[in-house]
gemmi code that builds the backbone of each chain (N, CA, C; Angstrom):
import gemmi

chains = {
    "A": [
        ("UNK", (44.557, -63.374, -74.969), (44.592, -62.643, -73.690), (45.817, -61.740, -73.678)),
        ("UNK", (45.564, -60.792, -73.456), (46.674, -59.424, -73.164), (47.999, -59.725, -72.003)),
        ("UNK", (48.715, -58.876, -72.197), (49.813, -59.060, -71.044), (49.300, -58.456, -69.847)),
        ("UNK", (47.890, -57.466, -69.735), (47.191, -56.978, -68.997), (46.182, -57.628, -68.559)),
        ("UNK", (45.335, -58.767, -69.407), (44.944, -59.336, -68.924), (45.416, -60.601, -67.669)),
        ("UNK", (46.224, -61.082, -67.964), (47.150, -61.936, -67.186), (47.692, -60.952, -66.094)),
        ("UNK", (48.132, -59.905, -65.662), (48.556, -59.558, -64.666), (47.578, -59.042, -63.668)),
        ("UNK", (46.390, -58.746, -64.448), (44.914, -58.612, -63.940), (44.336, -60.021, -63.262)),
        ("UNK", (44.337, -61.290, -63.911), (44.125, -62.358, -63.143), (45.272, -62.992, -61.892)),
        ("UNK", (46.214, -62.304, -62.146), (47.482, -62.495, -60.805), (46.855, -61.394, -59.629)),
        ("UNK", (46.491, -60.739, -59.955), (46.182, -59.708, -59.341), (45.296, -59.994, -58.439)),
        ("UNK", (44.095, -60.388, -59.281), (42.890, -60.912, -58.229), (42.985, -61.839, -57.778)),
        ("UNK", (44.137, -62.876, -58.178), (44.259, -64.192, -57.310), (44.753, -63.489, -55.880)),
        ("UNK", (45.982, -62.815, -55.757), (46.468, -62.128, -54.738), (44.840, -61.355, -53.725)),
        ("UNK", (44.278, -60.731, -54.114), (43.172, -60.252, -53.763), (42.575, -61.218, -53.524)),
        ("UNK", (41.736, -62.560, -53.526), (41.083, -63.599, -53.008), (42.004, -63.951, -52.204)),
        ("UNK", (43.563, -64.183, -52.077), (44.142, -65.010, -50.875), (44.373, -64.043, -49.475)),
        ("UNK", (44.577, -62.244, -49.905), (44.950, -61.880, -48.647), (44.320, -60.217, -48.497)),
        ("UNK", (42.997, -60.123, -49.234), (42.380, -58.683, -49.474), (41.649, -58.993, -48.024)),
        ("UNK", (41.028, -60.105, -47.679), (39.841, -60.351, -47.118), (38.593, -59.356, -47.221)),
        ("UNK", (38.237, -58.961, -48.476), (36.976, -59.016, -48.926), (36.125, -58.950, -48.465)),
        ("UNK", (35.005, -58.023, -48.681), (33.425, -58.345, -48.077), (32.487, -59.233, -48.886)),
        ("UNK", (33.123, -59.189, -49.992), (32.303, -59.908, -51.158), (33.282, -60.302, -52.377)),
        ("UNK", (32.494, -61.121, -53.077), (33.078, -62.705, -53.938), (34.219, -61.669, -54.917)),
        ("UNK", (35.552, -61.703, -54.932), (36.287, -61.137, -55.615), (35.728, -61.192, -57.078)),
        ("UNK", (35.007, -62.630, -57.593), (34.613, -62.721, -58.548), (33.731, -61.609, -59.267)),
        ("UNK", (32.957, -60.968, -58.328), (32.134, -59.880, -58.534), (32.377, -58.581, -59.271)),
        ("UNK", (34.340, -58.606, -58.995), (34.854, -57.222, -58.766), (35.447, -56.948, -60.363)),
        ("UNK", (35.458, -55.809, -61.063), (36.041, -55.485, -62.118), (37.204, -54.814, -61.374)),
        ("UNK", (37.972, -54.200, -62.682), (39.677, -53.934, -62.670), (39.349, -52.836, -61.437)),
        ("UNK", (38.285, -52.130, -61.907), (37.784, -50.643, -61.670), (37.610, -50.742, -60.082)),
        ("UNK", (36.939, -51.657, -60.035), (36.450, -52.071, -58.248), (36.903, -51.187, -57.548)),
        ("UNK", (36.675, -50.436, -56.160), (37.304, -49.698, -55.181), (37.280, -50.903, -54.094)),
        ("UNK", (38.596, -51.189, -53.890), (38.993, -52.972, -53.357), (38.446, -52.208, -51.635)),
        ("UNK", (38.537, -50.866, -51.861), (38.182, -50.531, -49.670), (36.984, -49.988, -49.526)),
        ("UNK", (36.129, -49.983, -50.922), (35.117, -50.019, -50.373), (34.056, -51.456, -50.560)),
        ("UNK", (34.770, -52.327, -50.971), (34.537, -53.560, -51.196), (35.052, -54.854, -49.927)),
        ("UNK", (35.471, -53.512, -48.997), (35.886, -54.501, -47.561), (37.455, -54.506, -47.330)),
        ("UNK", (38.691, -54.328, -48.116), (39.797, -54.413, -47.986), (40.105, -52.760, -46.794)),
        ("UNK", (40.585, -53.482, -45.172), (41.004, -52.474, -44.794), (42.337, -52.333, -44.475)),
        ("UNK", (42.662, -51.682, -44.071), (44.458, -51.054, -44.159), (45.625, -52.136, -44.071)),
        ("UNK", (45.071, -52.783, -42.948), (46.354, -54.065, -42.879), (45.833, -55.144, -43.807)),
        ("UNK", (45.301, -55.301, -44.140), (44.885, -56.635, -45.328), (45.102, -55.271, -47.088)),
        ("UNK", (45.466, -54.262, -46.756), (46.469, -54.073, -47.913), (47.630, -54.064, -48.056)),
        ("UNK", (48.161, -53.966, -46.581), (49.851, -54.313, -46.602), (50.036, -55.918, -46.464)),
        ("UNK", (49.048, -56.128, -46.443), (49.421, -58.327, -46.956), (49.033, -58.219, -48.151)),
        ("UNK", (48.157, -57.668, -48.916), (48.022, -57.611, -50.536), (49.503, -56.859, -51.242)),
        ("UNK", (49.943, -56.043, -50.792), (51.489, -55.259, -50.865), (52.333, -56.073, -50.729)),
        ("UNK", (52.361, -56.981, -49.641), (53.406, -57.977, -49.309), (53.485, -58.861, -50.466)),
        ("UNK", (52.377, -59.666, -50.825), (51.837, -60.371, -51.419), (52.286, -60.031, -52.981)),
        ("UNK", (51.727, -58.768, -53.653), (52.145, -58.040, -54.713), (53.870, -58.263, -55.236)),
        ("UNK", (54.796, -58.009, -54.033), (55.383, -57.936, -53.779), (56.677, -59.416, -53.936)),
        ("UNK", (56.103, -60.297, -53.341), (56.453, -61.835, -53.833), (56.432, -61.991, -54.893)),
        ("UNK", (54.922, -61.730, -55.551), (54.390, -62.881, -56.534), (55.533, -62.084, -57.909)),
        ("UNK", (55.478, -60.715, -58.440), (56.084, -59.763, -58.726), (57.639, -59.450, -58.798)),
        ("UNK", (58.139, -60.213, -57.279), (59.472, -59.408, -57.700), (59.949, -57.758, -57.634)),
        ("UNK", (59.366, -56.738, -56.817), (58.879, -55.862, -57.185), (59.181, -55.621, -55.647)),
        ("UNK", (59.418, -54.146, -55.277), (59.605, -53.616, -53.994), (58.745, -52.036, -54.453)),
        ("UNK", (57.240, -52.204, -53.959), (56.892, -50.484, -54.009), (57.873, -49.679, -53.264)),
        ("UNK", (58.185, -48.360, -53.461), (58.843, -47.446, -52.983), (58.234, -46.992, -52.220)),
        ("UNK", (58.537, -45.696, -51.375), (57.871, -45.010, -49.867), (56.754, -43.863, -50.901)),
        ("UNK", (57.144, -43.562, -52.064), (55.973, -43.095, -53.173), (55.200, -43.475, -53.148)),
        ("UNK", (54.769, -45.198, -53.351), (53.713, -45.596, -53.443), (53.274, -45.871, -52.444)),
        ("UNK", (53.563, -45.741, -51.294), (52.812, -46.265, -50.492), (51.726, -45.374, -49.947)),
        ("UNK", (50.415, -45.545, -50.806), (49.630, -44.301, -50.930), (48.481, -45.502, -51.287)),
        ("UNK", (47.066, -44.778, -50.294), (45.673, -45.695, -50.663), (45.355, -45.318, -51.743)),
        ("UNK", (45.754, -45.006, -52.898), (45.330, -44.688, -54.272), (45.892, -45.727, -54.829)),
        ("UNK", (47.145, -45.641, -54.920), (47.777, -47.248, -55.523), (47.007, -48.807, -55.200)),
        ("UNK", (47.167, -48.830, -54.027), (45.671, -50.114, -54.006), (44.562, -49.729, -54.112)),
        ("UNK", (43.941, -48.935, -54.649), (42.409, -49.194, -54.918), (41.949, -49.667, -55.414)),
        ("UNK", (42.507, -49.970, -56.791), (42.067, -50.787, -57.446), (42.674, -51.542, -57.868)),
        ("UNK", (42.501, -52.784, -59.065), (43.427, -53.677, -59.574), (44.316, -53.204, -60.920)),
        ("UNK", (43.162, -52.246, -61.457), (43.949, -50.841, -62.550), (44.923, -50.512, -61.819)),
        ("UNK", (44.357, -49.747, -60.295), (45.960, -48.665, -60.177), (46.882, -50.059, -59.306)),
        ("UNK", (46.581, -50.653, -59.142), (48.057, -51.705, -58.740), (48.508, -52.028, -60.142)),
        ("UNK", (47.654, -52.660, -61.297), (48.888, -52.892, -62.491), (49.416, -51.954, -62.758)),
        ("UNK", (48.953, -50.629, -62.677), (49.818, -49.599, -63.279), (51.301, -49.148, -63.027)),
        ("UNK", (51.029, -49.225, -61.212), (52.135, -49.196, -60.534), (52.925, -50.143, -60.548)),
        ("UNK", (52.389, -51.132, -60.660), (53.547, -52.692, -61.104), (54.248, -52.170, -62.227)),
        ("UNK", (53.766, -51.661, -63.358), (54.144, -51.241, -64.689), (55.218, -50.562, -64.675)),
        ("UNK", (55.555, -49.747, -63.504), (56.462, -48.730, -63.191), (57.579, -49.045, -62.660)),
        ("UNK", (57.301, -50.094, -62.360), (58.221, -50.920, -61.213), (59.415, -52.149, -61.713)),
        ("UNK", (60.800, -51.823, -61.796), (61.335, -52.758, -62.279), (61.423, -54.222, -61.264)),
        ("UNK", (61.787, -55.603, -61.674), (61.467, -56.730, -61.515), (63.240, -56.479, -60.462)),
        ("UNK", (63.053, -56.677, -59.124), (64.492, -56.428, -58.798), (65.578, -57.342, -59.187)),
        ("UNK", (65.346, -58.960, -59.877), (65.987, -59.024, -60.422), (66.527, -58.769, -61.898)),
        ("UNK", (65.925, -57.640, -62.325), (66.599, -56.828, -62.965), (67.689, -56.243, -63.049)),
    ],
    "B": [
        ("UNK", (20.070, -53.932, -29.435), (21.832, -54.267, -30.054), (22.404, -55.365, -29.678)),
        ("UNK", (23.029, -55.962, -30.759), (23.386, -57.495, -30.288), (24.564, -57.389, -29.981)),
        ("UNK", (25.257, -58.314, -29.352), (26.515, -59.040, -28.662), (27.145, -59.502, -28.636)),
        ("UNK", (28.170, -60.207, -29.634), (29.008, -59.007, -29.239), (28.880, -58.334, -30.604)),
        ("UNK", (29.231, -56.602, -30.724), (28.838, -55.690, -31.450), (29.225, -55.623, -33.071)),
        ("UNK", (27.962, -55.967, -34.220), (28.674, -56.210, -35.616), (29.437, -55.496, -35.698)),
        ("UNK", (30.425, -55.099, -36.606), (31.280, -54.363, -37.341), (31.338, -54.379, -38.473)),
        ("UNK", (30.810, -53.937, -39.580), (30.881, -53.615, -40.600), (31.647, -53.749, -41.287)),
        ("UNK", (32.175, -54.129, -42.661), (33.202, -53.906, -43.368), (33.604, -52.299, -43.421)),
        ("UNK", (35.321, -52.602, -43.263), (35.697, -50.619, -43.295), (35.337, -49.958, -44.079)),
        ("UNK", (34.851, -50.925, -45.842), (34.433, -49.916, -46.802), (33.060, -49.108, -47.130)),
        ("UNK", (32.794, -49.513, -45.849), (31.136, -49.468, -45.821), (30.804, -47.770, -45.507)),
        ("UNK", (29.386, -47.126, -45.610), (29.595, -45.326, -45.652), (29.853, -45.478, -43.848)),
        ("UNK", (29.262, -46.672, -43.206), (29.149, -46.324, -41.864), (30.583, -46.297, -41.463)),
        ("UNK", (31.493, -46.787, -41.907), (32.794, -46.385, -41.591), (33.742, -45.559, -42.323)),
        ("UNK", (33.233, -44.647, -43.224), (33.950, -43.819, -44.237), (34.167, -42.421, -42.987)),
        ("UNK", (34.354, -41.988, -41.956), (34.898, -41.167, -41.300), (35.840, -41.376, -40.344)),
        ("UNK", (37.150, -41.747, -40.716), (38.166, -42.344, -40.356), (38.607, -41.474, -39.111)),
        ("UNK", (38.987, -40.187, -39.320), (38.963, -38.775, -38.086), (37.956, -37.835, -38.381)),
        ("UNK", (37.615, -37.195, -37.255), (36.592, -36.478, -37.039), (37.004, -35.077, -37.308)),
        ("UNK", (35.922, -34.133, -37.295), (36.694, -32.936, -37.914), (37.648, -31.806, -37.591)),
        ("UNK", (38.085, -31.189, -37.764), (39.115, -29.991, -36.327), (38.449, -29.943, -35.536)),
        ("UNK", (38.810, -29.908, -34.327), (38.188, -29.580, -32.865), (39.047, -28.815, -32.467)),
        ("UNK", (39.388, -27.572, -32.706), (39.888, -26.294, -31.828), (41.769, -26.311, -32.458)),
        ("UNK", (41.423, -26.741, -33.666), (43.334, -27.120, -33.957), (43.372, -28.404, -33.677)),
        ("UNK", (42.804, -29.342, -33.571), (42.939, -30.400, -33.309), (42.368, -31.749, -34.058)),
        ("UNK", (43.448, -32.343, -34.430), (42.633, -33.740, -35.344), (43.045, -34.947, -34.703)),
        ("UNK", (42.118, -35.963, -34.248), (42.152, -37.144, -34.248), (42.114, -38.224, -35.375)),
        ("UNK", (43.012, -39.289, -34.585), (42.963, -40.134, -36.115), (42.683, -41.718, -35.277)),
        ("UNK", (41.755, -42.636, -35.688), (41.837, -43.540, -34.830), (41.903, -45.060, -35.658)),
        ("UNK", (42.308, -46.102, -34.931), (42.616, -47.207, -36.212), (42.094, -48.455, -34.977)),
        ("UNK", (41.812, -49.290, -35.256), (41.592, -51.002, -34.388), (41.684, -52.037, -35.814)),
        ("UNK", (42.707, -52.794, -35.029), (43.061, -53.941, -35.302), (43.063, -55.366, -34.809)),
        ("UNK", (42.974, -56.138, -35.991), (42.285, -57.730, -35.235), (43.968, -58.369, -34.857)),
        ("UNK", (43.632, -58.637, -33.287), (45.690, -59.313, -33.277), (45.706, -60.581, -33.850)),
        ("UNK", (44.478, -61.650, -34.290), (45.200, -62.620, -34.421), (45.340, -62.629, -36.096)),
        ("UNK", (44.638, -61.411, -36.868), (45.091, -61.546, -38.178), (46.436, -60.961, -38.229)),
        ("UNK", (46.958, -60.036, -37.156), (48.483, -59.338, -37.089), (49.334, -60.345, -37.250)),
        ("UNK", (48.559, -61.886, -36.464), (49.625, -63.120, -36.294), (49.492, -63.808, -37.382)),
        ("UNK", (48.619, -63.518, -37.696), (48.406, -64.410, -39.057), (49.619, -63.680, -40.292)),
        ("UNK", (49.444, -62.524, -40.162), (50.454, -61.616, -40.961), (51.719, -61.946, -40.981)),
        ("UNK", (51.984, -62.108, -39.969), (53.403, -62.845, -38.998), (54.024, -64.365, -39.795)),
        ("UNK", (52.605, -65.191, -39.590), (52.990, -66.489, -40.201), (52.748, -66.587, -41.793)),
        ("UNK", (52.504, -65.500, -42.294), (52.685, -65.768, -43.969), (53.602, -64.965, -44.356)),
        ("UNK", (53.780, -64.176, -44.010), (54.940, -62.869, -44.457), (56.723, -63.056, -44.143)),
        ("UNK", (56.593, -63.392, -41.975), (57.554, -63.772, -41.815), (58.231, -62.476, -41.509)),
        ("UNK", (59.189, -62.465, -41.377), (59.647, -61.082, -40.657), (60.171, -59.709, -42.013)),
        ("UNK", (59.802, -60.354, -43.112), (59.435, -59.130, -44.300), (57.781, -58.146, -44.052)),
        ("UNK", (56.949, -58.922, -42.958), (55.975, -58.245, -42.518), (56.820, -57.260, -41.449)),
        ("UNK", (57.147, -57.557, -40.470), (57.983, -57.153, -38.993), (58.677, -55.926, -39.834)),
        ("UNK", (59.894, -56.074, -40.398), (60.857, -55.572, -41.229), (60.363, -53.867, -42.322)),
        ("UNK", (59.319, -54.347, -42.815), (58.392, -53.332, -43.825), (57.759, -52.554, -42.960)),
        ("UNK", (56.910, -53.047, -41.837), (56.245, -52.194, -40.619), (57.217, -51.119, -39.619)),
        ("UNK", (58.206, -51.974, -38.957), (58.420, -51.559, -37.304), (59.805, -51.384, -37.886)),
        ("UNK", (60.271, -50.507, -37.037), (61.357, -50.309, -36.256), (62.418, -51.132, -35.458)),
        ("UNK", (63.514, -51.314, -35.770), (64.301, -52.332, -34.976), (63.274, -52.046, -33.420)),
        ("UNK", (63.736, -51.006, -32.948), (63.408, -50.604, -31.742), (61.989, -51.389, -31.133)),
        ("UNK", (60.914, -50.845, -32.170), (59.481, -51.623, -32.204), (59.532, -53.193, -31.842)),
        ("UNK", (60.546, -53.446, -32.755), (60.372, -55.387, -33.156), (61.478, -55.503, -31.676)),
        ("UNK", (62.174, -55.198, -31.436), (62.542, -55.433, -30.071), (61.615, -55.627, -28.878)),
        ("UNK", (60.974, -54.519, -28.307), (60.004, -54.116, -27.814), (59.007, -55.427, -27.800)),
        ("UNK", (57.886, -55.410, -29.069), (57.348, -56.055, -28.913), (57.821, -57.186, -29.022)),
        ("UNK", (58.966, -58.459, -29.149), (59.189, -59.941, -29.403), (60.104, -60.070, -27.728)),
        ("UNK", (59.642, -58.871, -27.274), (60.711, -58.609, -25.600), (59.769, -60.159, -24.721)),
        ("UNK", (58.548, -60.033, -24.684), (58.045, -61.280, -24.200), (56.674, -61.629, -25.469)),
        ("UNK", (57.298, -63.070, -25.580), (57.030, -63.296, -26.849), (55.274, -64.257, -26.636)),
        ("UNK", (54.632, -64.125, -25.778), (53.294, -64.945, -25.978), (52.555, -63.061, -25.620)),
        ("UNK", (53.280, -62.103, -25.794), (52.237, -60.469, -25.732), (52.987, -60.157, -27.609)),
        ("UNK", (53.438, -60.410, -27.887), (54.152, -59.868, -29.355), (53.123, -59.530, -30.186)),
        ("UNK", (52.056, -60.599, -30.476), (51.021, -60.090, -31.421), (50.460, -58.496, -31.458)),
        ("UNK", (49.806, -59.168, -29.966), (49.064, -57.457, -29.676), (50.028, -56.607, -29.536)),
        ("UNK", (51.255, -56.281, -29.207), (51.820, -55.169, -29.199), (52.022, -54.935, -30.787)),
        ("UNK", (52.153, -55.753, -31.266), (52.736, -55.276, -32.976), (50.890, -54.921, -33.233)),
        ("UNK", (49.933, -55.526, -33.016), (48.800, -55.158, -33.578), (48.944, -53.612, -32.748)),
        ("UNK", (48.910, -53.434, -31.439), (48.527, -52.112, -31.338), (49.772, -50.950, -32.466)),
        ("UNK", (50.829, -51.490, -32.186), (51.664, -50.512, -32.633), (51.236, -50.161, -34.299)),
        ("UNK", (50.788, -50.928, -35.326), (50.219, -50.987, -36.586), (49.221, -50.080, -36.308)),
        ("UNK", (48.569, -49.889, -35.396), (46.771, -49.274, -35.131), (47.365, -47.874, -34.973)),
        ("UNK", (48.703, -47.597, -34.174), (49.038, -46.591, -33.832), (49.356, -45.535, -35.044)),
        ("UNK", (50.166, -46.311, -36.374), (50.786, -45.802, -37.363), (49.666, -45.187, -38.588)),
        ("UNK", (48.588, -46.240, -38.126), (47.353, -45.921, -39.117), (46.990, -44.965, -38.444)),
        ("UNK", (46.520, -44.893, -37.236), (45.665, -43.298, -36.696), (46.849, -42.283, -36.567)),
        ("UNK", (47.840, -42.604, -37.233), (48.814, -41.545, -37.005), (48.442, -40.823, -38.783)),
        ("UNK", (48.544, -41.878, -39.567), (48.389, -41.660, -40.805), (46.773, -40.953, -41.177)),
        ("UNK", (45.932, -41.016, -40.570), (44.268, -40.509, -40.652), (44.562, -39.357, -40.089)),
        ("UNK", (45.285, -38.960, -38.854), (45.167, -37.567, -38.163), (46.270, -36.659, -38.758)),
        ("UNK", (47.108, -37.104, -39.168), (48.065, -36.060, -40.273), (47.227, -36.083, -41.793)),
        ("UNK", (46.362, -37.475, -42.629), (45.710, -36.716, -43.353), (46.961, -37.290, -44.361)),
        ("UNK", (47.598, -38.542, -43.868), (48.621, -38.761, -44.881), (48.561, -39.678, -45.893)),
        ("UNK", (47.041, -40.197, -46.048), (47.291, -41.238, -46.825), (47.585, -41.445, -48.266)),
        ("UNK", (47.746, -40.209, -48.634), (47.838, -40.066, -50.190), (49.859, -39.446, -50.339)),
        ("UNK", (50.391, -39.373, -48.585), (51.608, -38.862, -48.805), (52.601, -39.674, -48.860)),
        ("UNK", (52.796, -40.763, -48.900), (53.536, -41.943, -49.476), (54.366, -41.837, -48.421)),
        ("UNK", (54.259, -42.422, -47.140), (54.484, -42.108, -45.819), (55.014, -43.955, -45.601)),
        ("UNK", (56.424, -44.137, -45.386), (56.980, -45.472, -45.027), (56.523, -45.965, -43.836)),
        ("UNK", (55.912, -46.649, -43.077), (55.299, -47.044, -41.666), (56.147, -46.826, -40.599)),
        ("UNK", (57.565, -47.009, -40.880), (58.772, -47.420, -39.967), (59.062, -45.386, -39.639)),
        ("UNK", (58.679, -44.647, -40.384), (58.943, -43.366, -40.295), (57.858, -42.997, -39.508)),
        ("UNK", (57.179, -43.455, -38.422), (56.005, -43.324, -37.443), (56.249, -44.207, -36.310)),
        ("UNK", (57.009, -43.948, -35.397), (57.310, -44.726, -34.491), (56.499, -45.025, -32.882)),
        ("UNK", (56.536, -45.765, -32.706), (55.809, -45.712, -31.183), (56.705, -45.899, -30.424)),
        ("UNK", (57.094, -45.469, -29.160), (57.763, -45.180, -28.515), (57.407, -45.046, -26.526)),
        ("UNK", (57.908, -46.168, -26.069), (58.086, -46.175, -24.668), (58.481, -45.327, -23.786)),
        ("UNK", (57.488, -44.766, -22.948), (58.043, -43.494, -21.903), (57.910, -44.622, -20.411)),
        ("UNK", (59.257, -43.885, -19.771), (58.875, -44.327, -18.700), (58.304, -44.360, -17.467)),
        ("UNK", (57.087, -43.624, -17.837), (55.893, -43.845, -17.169), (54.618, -44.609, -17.800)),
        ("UNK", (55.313, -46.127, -18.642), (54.197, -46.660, -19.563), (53.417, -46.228, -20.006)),
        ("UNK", (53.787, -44.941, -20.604), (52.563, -44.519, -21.456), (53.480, -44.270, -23.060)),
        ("UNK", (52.989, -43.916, -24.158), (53.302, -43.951, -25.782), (53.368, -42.674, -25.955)),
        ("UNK", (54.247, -42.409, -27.026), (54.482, -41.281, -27.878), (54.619, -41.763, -29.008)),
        ("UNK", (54.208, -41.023, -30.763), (54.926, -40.738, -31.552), (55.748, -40.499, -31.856)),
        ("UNK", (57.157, -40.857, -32.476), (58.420, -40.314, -32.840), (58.262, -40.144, -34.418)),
        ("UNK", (58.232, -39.087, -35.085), (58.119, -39.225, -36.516), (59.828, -38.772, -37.099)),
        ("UNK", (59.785, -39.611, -38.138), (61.632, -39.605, -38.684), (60.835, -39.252, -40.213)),
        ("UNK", (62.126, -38.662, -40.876), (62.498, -39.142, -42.184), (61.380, -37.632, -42.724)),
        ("UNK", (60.546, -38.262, -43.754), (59.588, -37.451, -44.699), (58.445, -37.706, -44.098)),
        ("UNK", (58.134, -38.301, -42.841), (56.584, -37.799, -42.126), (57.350, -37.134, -40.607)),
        ("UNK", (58.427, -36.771, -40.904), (58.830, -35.810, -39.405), (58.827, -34.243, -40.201)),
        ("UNK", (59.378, -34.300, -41.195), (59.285, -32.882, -42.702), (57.911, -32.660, -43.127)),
        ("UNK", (57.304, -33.388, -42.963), (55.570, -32.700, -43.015), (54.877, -32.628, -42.171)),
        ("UNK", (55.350, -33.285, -40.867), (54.681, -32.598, -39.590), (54.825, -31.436, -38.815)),
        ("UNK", (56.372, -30.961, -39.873), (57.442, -30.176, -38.908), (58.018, -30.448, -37.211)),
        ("UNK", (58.567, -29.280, -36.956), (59.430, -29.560, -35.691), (58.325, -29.169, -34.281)),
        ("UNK", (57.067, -28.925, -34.731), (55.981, -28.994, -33.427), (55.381, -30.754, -33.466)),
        ("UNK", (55.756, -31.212, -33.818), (55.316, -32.576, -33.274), (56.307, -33.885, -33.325)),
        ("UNK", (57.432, -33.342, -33.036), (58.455, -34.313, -32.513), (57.890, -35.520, -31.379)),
        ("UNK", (56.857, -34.821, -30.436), (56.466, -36.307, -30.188), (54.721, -36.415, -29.964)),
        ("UNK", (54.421, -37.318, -31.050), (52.953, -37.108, -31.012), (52.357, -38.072, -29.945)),
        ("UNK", (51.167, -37.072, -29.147), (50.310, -37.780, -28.463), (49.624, -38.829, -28.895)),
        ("UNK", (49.894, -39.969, -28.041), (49.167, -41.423, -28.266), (48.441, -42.002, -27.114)),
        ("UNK", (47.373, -43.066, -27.831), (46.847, -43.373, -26.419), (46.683, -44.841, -27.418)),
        ("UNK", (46.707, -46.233, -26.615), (46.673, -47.885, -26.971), (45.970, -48.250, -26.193)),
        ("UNK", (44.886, -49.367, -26.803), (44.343, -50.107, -25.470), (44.177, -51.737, -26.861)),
        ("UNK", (43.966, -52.563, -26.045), (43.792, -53.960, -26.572), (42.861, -54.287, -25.354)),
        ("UNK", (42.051, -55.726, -25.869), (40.769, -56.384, -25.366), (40.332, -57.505, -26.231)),
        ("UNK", (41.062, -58.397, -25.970), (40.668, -60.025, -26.352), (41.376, -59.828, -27.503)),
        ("UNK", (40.571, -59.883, -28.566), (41.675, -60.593, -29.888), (41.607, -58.693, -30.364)),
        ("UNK", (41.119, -57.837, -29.742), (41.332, -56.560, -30.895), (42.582, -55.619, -29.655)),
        ("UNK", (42.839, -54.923, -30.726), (44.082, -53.365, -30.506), (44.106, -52.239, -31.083)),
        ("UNK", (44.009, -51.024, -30.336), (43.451, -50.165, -30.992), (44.374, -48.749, -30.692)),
        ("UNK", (43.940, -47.737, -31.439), (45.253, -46.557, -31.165), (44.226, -45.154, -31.114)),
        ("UNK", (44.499, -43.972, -30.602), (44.324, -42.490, -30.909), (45.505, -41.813, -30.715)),
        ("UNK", (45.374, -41.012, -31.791), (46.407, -40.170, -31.984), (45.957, -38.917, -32.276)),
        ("UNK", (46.440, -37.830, -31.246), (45.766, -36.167, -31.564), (47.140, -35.744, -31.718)),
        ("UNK", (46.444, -34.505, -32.762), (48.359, -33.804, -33.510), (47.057, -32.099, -34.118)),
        ("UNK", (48.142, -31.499, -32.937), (47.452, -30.169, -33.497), (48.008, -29.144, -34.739)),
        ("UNK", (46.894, -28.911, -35.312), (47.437, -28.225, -36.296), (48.249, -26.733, -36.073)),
        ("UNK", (49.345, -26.312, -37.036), (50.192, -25.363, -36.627), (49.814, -24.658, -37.816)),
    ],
}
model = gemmi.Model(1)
for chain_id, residues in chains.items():
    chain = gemmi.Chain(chain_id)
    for i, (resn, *xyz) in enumerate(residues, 1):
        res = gemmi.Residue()
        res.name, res.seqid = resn, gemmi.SeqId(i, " ")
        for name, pos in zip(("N", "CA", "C"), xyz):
            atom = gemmi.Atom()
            atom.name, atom.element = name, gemmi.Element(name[0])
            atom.pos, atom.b_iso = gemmi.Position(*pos), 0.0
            res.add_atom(atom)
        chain.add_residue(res)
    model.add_chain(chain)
structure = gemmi.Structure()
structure.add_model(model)
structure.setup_entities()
């Protein structure tokens, strides 16, 4: 398993505890569009929050853009970008 | 039509028109929110939810009497989103706390925009028109901002 794969299954765990979903996260690939799959605005700033904990990680006022959560691609990516603040 | 009224998931096409289109220079942006998931937000987050959202000013305001706190933080969230649909900002990496709601004293709301969503609204909408209403567990916002 990849270092992408693993941040991909953190990912969707975060997404089953606080996306609230219209349907079985299980369903969803990386690709998924998480808002048109039911995630609306404030159940992405608890997935952000959430991101955010699990991560170590503070998005900037940059990201805070509905492109970055759309999917579980563009959240690892942006994680990718993002140093660990205890760094 | 049944009772009380489904709602759809937001990602659904029936809710893919978040604001409606210019009306004479004019865009609306509108948002509703559930208050007791706002509280729920509250009890997992903790005041890194409060803190990331609002405004000292805001979190004052609303924790001023603390069994109305939910719904005011839910409306004020509803406010920042239809603020964010009627400027058209969601792709502008717009901080929440830089969208303020704001007490007149004639109980009614304004917009205060700071920072990098007061620089892309420019200096004609120093205070944007708002309108809030709440009703049982939901809270909801409009926000009109004419175009210049």
């Amino acid at each position: 398993m990849t270092d992408a794969d693993t941040i991909d299954q953190r990912i969707f765990a975060i997404l089953k505890d606080h996306a609230r979903l219209s349907q079985d996260v299980a369903t969803l690939t990386a690709d998924s569009d998480l808002y048109r799959a039911g995630m609306t605005s404030h159940a992405s700033v608890n997935v952000m929050l959430a991101l955010e904990g699990a991560f170590d990680v503070e998005f900037p006022d940059h990201m805070l853009k509905r492109s970055v959560f759309n999917s579980v691609a563009s959240i690892r990516e942006a994680l990718s970008q993002l140093p660990a603040d205890g760094a | 039509m049944s009772y009380p009224p489904v709602i759809p998931p937001s990602g659904t096409d029936a809710l893919r028109c978040p604001s409606v289109p210019d009306l004479n220079g004019t865009r609306l942006g509108i948002d509703i929110v559930q208050i007791s998931r706002i509280q729920a937000s509250i009890d997992a987050f903790g005041q890194r939810f409060l803190d990331r959202l609002f405004t000292e000013a805001e979190i004052g305001y609303s924790t001023a009497v603390p069994n109305q706190a939910a719904e005011r933080f839910a409306a004020r969230f509803a406010a920042k989103e239809a603020a964010i649909k009627a400027f058209n900002w969601s792709e502008a990496g717009i901080d929440w706390r830089d969208v303020e709601v704001r007490k007149q004293a004639d109980g009614g709301c304004h917009l205060a925009l700071h920072r990098r969503a007061a620089a892309l609204a420019g200096p004609s909408h120093d205070r944007v028109p708002l309108s809030l209403s709440h009703d049982g567990d939901y809270a909801t916002a409009v926000v009109a901002v004419r175009e210049t």
